[in-house]
C-alpha positions as CSV (number, residue, x, y, z in Angstrom):
1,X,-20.1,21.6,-45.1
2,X,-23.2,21.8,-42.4
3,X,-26.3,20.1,-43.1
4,X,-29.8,21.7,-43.3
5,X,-30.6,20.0,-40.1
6,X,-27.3,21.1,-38.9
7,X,-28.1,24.4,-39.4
8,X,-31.3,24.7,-38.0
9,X,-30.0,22.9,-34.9
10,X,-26.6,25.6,-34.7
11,X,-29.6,28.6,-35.5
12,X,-31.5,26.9,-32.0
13,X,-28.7,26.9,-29.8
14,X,-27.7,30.4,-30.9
15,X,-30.9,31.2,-30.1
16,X,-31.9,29.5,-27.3
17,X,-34.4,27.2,-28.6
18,X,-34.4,23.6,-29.8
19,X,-35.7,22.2,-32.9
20,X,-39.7,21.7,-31.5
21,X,-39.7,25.4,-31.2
22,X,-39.5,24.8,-27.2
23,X,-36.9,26.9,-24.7
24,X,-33.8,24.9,-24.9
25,X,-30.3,25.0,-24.4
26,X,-28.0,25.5,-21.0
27,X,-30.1,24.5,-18.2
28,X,-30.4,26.9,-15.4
29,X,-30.2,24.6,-12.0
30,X,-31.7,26.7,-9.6
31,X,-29.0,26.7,-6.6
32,X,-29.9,24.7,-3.3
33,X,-29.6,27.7,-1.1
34,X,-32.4,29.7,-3.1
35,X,-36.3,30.3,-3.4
36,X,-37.7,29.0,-6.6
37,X,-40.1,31.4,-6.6
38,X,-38.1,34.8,-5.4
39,X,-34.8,33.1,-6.6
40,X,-33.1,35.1,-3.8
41,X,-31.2,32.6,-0.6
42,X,-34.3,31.7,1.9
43,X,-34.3,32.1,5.1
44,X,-37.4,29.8,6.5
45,X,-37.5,26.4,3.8
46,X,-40.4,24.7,3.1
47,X,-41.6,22.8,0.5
48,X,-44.7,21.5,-1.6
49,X,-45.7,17.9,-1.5
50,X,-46.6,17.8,-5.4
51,X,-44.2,20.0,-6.4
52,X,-42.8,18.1,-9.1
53,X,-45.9,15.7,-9.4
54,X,-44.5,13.2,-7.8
55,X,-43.8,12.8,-3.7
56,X,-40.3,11.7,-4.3
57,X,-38.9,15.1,-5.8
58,X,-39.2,18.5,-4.1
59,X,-38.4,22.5,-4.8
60,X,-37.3,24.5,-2.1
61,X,-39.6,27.7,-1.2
62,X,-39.0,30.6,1.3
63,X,-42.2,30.7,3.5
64,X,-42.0,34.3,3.1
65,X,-43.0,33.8,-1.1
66,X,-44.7,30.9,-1.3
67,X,-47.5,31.3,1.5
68,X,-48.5,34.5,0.2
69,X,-48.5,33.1,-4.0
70,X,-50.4,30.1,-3.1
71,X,-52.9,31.7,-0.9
72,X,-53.5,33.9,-3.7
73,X,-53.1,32.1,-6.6
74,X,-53.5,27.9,-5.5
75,X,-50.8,26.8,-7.9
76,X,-47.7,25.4,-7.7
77,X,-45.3,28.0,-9.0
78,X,-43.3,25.5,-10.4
79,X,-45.5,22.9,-11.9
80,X,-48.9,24.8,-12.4
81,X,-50.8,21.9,-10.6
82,X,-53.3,22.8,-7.8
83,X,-51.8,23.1,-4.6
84,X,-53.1,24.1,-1.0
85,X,-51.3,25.9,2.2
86,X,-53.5,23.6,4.6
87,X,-52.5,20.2,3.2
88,X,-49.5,20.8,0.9
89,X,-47.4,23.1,3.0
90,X,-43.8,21.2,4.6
91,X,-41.5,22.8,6.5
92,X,-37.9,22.0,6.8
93,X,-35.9,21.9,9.8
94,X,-32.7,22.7,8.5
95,X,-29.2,23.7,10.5
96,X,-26.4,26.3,9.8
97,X,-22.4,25.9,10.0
98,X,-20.3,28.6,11.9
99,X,-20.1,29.8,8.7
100,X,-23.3,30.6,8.0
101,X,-24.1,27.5,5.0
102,X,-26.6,24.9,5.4
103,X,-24.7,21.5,6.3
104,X,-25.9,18.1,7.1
105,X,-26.7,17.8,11.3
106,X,-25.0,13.7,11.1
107,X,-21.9,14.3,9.1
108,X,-21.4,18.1,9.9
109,X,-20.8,18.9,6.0
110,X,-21.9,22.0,4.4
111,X,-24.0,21.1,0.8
112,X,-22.2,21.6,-1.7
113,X,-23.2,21.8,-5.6
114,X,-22.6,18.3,-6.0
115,X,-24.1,17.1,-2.5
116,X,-27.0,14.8,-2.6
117,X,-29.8,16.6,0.0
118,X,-32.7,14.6,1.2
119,X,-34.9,15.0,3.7
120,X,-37.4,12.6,5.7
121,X,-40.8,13.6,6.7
122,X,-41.9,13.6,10.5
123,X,-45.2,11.8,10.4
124,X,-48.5,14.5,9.7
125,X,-46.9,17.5,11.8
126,X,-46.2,19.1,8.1
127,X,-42.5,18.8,8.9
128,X,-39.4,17.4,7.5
129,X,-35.6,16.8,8.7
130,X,-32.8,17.2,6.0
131,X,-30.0,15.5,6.0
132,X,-26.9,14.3,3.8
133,X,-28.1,11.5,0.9
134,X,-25.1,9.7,1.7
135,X,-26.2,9.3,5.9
136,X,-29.3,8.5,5.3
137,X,-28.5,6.0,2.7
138,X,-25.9,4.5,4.6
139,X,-27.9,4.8,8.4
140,X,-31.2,4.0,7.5
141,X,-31.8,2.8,3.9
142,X,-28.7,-0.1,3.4
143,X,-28.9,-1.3,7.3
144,X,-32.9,-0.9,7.3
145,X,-33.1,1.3,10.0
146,X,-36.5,3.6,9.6
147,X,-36.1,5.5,12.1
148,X,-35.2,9.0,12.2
149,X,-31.8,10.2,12.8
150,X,-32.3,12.9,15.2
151,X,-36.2,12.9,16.3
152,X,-36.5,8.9,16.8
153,X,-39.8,8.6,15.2
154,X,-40.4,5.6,12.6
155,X,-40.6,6.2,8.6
156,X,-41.7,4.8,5.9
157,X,-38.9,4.7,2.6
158,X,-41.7,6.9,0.6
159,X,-41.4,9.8,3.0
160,X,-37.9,10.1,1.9
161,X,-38.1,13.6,-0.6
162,X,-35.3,13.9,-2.6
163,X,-34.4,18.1,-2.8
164,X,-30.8,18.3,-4.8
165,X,-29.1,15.3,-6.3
166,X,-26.9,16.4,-9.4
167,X,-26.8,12.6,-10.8
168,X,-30.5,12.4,-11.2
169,X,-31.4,13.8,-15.2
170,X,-35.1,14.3,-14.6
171,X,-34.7,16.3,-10.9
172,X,-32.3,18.4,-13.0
173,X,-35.0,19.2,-15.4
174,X,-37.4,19.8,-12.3
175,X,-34.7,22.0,-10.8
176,X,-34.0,23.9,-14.1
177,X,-35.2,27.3,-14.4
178,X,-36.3,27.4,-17.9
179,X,-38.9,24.6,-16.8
180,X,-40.2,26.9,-14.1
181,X,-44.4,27.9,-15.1
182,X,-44.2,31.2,-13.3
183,X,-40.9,32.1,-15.2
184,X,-42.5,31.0,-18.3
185,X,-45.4,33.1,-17.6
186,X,-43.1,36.3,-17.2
187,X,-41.7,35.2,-20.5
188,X,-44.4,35.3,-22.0
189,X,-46.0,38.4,-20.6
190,X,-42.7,40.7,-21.9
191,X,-42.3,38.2,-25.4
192,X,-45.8,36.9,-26.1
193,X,-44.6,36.2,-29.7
194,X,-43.0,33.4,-28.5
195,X,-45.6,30.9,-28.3
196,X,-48.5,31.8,-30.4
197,X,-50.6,29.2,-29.5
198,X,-50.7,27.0,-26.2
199,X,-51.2,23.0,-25.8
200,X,-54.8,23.8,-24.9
201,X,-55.7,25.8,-28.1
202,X,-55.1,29.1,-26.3
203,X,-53.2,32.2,-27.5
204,X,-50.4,33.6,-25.3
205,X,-52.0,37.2,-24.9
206,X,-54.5,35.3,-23.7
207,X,-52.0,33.5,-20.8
208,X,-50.5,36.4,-20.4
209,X,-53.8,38.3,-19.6
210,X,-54.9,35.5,-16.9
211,X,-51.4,35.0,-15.7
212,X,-50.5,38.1,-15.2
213,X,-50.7,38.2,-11.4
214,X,-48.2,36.1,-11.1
215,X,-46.0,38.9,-11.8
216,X,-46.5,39.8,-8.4
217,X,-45.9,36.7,-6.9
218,X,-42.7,38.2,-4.7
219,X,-45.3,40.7,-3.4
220,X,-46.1,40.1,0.1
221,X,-49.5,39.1,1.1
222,X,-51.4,39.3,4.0
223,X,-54.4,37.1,4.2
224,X,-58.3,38.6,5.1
225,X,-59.7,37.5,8.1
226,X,-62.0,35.5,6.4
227,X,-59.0,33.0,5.1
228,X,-58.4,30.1,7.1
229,X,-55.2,28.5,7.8
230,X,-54.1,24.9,8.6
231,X,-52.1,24.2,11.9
232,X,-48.7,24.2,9.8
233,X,-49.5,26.9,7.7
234,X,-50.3,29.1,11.0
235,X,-47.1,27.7,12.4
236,X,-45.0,29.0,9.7
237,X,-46.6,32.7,9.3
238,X,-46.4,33.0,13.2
239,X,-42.1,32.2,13.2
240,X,-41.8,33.8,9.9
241,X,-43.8,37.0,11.2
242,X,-42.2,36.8,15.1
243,X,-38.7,36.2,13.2
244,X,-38.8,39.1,11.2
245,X,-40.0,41.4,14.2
246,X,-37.5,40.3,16.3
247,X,-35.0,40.8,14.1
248,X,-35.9,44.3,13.0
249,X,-36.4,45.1,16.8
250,X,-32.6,43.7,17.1
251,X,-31.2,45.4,14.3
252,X,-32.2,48.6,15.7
253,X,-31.4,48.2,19.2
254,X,-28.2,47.5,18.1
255,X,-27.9,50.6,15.8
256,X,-29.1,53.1,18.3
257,X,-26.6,51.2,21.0
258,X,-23.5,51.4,18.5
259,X,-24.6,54.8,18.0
260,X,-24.7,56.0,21.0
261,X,-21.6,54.4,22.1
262,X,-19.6,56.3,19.5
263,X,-21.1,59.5,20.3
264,X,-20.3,59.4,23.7
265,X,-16.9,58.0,22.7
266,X,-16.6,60.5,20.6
267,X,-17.3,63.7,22.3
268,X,-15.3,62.4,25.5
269,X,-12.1,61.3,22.8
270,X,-11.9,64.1,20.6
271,X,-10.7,67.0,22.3
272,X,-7.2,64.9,23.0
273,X,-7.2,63.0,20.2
274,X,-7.1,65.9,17.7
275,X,-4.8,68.1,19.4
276,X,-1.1,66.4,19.5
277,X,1.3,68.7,22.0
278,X,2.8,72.1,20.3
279,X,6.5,72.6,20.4
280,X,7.7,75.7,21.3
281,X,11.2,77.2,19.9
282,X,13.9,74.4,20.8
283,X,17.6,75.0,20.5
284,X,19.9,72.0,19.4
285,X,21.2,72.1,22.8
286,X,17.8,71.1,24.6
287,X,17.7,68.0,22.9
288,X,17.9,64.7,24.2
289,X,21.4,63.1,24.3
290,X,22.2,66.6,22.7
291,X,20.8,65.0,19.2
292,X,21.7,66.6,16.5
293,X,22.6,66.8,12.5
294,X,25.3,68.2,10.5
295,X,24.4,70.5,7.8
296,X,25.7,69.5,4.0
297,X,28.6,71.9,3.7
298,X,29.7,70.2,7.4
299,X,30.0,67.0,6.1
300,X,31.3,67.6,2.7
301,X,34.4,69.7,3.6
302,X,35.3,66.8,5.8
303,X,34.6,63.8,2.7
304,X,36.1,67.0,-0.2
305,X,39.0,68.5,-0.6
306,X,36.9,71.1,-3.2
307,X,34.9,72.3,0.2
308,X,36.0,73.9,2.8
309,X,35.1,73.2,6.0
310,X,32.2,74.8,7.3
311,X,32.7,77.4,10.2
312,X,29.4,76.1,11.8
313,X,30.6,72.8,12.8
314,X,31.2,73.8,16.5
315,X,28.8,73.1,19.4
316,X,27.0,76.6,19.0
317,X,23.9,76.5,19.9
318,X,20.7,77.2,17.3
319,X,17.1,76.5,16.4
320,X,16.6,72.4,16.1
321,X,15.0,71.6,13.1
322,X,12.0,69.2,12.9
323,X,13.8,66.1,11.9
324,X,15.8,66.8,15.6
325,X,13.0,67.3,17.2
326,X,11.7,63.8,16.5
327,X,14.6,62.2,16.5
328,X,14.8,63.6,20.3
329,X,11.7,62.4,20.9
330,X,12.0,58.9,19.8
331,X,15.2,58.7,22.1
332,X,12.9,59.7,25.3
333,X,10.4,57.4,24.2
334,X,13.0,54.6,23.9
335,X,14.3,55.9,27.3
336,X,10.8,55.6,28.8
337,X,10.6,52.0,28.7
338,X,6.8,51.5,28.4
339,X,4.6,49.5,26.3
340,X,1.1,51.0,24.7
341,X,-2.3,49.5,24.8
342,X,-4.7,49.7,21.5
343,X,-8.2,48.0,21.4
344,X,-9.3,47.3,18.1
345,X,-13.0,47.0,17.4
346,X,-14.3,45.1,14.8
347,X,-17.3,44.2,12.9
348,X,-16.1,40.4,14.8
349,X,-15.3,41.5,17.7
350,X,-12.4,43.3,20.2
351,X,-9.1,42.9,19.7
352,X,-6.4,44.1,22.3
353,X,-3.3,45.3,21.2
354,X,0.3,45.9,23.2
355,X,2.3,48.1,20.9
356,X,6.5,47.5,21.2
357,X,7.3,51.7,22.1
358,X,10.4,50.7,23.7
359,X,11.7,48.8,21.0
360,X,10.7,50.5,17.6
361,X,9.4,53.9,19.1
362,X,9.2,55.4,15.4
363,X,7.1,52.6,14.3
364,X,5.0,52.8,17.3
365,X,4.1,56.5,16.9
366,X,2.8,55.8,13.9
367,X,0.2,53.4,14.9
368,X,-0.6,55.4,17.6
369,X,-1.1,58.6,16.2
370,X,-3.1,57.1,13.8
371,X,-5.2,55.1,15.7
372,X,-5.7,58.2,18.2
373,X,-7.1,60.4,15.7
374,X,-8.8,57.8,14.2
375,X,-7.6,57.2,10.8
376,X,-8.4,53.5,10.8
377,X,-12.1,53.8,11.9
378,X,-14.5,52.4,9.0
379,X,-11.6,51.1,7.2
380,X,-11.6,47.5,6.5
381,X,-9.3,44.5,6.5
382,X,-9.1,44.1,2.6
383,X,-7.1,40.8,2.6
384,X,-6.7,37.5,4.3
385,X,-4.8,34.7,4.0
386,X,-5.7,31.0,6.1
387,X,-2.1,30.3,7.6
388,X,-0.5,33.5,6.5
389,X,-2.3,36.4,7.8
390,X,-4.7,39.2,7.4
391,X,-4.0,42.6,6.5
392,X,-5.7,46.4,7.1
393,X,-5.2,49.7,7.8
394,X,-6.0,51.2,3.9
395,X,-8.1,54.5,4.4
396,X,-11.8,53.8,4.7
397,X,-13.7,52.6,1.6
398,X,-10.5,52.1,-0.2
399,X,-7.6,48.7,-0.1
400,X,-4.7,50.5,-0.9
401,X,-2.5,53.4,-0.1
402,X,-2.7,55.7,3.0
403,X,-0.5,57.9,4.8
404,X,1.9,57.8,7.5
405,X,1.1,60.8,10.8
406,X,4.2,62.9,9.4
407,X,2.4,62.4,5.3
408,X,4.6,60.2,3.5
409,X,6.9,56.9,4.3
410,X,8.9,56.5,6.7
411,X,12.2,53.8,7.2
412,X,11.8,49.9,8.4
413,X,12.9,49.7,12.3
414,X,13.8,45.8,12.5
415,X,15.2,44.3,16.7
416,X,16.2,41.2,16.5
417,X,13.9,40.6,19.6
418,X,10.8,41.3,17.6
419,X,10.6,38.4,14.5
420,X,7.5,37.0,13.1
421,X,7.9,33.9,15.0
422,X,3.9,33.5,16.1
423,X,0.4,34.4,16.2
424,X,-0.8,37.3,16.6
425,X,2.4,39.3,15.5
426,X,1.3,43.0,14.0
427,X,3.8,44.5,11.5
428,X,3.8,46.7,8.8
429,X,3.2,46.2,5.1
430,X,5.3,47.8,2.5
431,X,6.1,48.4,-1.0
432,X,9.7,47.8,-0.5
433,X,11.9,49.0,2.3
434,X,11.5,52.0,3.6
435,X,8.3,52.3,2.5
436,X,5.8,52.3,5.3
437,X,2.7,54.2,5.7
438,X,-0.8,53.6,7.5
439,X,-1.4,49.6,6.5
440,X,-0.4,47.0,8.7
441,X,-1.2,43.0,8.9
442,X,-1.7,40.7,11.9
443,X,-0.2,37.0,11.3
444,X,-1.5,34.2,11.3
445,X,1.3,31.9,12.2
446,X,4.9,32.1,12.0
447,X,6.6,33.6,9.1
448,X,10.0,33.5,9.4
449,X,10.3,34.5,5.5
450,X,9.3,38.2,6.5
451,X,11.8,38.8,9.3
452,X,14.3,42.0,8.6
453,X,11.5,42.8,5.6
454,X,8.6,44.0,7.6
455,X,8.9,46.0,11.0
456,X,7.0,43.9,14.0
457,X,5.7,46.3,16.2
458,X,3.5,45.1,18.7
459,X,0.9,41.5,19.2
460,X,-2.3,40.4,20.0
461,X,-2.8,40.2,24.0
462,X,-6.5,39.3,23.7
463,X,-9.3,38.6,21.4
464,X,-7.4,35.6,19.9
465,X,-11.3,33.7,19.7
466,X,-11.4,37.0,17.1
467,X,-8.7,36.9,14.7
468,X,-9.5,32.9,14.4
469,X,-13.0,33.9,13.7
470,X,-11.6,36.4,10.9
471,X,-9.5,33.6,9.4
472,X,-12.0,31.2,9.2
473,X,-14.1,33.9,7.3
474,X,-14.2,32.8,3.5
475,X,-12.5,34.6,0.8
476,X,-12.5,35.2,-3.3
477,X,-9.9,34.9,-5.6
478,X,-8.1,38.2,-4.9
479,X,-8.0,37.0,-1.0
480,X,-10.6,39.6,0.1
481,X,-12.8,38.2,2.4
482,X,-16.5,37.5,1.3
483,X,-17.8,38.8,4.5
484,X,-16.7,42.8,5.0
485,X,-14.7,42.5,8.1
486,X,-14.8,46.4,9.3
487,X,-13.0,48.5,12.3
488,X,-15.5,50.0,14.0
489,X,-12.7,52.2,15.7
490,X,-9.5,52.5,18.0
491,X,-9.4,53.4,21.4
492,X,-6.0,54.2,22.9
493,X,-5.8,53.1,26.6
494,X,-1.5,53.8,27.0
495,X,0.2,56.5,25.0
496,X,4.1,56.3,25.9
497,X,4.3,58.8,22.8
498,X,2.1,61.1,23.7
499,X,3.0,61.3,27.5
500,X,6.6,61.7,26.6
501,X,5.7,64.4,24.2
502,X,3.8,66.6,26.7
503,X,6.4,65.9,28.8
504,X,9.1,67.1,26.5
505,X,7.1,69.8,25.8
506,X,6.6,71.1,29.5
507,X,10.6,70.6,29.7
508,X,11.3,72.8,26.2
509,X,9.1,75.5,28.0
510,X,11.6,75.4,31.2
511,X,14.2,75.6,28.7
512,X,13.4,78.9,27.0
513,X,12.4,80.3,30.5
514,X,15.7,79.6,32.1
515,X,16.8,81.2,28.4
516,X,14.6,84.5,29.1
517,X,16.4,84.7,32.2
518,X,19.8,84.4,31.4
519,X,19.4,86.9,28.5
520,X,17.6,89.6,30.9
521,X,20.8,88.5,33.3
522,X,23.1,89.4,30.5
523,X,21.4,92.9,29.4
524,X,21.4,94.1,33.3
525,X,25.5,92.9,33.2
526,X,25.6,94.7,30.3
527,X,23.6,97.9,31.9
528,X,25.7,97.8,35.2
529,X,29.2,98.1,33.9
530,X,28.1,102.2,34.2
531,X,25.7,102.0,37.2
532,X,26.3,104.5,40.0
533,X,28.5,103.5,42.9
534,X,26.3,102.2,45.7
535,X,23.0,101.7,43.6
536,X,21.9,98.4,43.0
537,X,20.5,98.0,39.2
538,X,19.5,94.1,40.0
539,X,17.0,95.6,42.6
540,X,15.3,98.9,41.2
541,X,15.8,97.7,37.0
542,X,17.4,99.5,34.3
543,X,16.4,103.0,34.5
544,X,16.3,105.5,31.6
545,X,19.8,106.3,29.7
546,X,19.4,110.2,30.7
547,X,18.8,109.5,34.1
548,X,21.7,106.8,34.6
549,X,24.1,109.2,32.6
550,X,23.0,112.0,35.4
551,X,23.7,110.8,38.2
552,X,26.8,109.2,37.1
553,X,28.2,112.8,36.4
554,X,27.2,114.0,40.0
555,X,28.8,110.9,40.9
556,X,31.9,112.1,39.0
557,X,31.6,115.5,40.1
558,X,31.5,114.5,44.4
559,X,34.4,112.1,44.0
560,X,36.9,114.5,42.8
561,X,37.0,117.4,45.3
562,X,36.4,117.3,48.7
563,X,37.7,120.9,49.3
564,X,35.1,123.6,50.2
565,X,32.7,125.3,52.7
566,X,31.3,122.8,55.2
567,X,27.9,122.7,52.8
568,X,30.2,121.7,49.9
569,X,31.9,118.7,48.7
570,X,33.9,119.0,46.6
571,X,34.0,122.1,44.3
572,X,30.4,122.1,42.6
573,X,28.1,119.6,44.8
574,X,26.5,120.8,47.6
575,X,25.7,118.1,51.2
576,X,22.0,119.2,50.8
577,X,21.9,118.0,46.9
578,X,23.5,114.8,47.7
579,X,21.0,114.0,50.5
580,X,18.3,114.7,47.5
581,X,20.1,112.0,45.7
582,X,20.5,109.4,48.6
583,X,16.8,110.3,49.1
584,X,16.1,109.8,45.9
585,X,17.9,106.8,45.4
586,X,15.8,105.5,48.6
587,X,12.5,105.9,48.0
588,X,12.9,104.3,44.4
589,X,14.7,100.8,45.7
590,X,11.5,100.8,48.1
591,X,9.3,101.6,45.4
């Protein structure tokens, strides 16, 4: 059984409201790292001296925001009270962490949402240093040292501003976004049914209508020249205004730089990265250590008494297939005994590469020939773990799947002289063995639990300052880091693949010359078993059949009679008809 008044107060929190009619329920603590007025992270804090109307309590305001709104409207955004850029206007020297959070400058901590943040006011310069609650209660307040931590000068204990402390009820409410005016005005401008009627005996259309510029407030504003600006207020438009040029100017130097670099890159790299070496026709016997496989029926009929052996099983030569050819190739490359070289550039820096080609030569080609025609460029390493490692290689945009250079998997390579004992090992990540593709991971530490699961192929030569940088780089739930770490590209320096495929190629096109030969050899042994006595068919070629058959017959005809006149020989040839021959004969050897 619920009461009426239990009712009413379930019907409030269900709708957001309490039992006065007021906004009510969750409060909305505005996050230290944010603008109360743009609620977006600032990037140049200041704050109000009455914000909160009293000078122990302040909101934090990006300079960008709050300048313009007060200028415009002279409120505090938070509190409605008058306030004034020329007397009213603080800003915050404030310090960031490697990683980019706002920490305390004494005890090196980043804030947290349950840090205490104070900060102490530098005299009437219109400036404040924050700090950790805990180090200036402990450094200052409890030993009675007014004096500041970092600048020297003296304080008083009422320039202290507290700007976060979680314990503190009535900061929360200040901090709370329900409570901020300028929100409430928003309210009411899209819900003036809300509030009817104000404190002051004023309708809401009516606050609406007078406070609807506030709607703009996140609208830059440039002051007229007829506006006039404190010292601290000029301070703060001149580095917010220098800031933002000089960042823009930065961002687009290095845009036009990076693009420019891979232009050039590019034009110069992709003529040899695109085209990998053609084979031409190779015979099993060309192959390296005379590689090569048996066919089905081979092998069976020597496992089956149901098969017969296959006829084919001797050392005849014919055309290799594909799977030979590589196979053959990974043997040279083996043979070779040369590492390759692979710089990785990232979004954190360069990392240098020596890839293991001599030791896991399939493995190797795979990176290579990926990273050569530049497969991992704009891809992004999707997953790291502090301690563990950090793993890549996924096709761009995507963090999962890709595709090994010959289009599916191919088979784990493990050497017992390449573990995962260290960091900066690369290896490949897998499904399950024999399952490699494109993605690979770069460790961390050691990780003996991976060894004979994962092929190591190669390690980090230089850019370590890099992958600790990546490490340190926060992550989510999933392990994906926060900030995108991105490769920009690959450049390949050493190629031991690629040199020892050209090579092989140049050496299969010797091959099937010295073939052509032989087999012209064999057709003019062939040809000359009827040449003519005395004519040379090596030295003047294979002439026509008809020709070859005639003058075999004259041949015939002078070597069986030698009786006759002195102007025959024989019985039908005459001497002047062979000196047309020998003649003949002559002039085409010289020809």
């Amino acid at each position: 059984y619920l009461s009426a008044r239990e009712q009413r107060a379930s019907a409030s929190l269900r709708s957001g409201r309490n039992a006065t009619g007021t906004s009510a329920g969750l409060q909305r603590r505005l996050p230290f790292n944010c603008c109360a007025l743009s609620l977006n992270p600032f990037e140049n804090p200041v704050i109000l001296r009455g914000s909160g109307g009293k000078a122990s309590a302040g909101v934090i305001f990006d300079a960008a925001s709050i300048v313009p709104y007060v200028m415009r409207h002279g409120v505090d955004p938070i509190t409605g009270t008058a306030a004034s850029v020329r007397t009213d206007l603080i800003r915050l020297s404030m310090e960031k962490d490697e990683a980019g959070q706002w920490h305390c400058p004494v005890l090196g901590r980043p804030f947290g949402l349950r840090s205490k943040v104070v900060c102490v006011l530098q005299g009437e310069d219109g400036t404040a240093n924050v700090y950790a609650g805990e180090a200036v209660e402990e450094l200052n307040v409890r030993a009675k040292n007014w004096t500041d931590l970092i600048s020297g000068k003296k304080f008083k204990r009422e320039d202290i501003i507290t700007l976060m402390d979680p314990d503190d009820v009535e900061h929360g409410k200040l901090r709370d976004i329900n409570n901020f005016v300028h929100v409430k005005d928003r309210r009411l401008a899209y819900h003036p049914s809300e509030n009817n009627t104000g404190d002051d005996g004023s309708t809401a259309e009516a606050k609406s209508i007078s406070l609807s510029s506030s709607l703009t407030s996140a609208v830059p504003y440039v002051p007229s020249g007829n506006v006039r600006l404190n010292s601290t207020a000029s301070r703060i438009m001149q580095k917010y205004t220098a800031d933002l040029a000089k960042k823009k100017a930065a961002e687009a130097d290095l845009k036009r730089k990076r693009e420019a670099e891979e232009a050039a890159a590019k034009s110069a790299e992709e003529p040899a990265k695109n085209k990998r070496p053609r084979y031409p026709v190779v015979y099993t016997e060309d192959l390296v250590g005379g590689y090569r496989m048996n066919s089905v029926s081979a092998t069976s009929g020597l496992t089956c008494t149901g098969m017969a052996v296959s006829r084919d099983m001797h050392n005849s030569s014919r055309e290799a297939t594909e799977a030979e050819i590589l196979e053959s190739t990974l043997v040279a490359v083996r043979r070779l005994k040369k590492k390759g070289y692979v710089r990785i550039e990232t979004t954190l820096g360069n990392i240098n590469v020596e890839i293991d080609c001599d030791i896991v030569p399939r493995t190797a080609a795979n990176f290579l020939g990926l990273a050569s025609s530049q497969k991992y460029d704009n891809s992004i390493f999707h997953r790291s773990i502090p301690d563990f490692m950090i793993q890549g290689g996924a096709p761009a945009g995507k963090t999962s799947g890709g595709e090994s250079i010959w289009g599916g998997a191919f088979p784990d390579e493990f050497d017992d002289r390449l573990k995962h004992n260290g960091r900066g090992l690369l290896s490949m990540a897998n499904a399950g063995p024999g399952t490699n593709k494109s993605q690979f991971f770069i460790t961390y530490k050691s990780c003996g639990h991976l060894d004979r699961k994962h092929s190591v192929f190669g390690r980090v030569v230089g850019g370590m300052d890099v992958l600790r940088a990546m490490e340190d780089v926060p992550t989510n739930k999933k392990d994906r880091p926060r900030t995108e770490i991105k490769i920009i590209r690959t450049v390949v320096f050493v190629d031991p693949v690629r040199e020892t495929e050209e090579a092989e190629v140049r050496r299969y096109e010797e091959k099937a010359r010295e073939r052509e030969m032989r087999a012209q050899e064999r057709e003019i042994r062939t040809a000359g078993k009827n040449s003519v006595p005395g004519v040379t068919l090596g030295t003047i070629g294979v002439q026509d059949r008809k020709e070859v058959d005639a003058l075999k017959t004259d041949a015939d005809k002078m070597a069986k009679g030698n009786a006759g006149g002195s102007n025959r020989i024989g019985k039908y040839i005459s001497i002047a008809k062979l000196q047309n021959i020998d003649e003949g004969m002559a002039a085409k050897k010289k020809f």
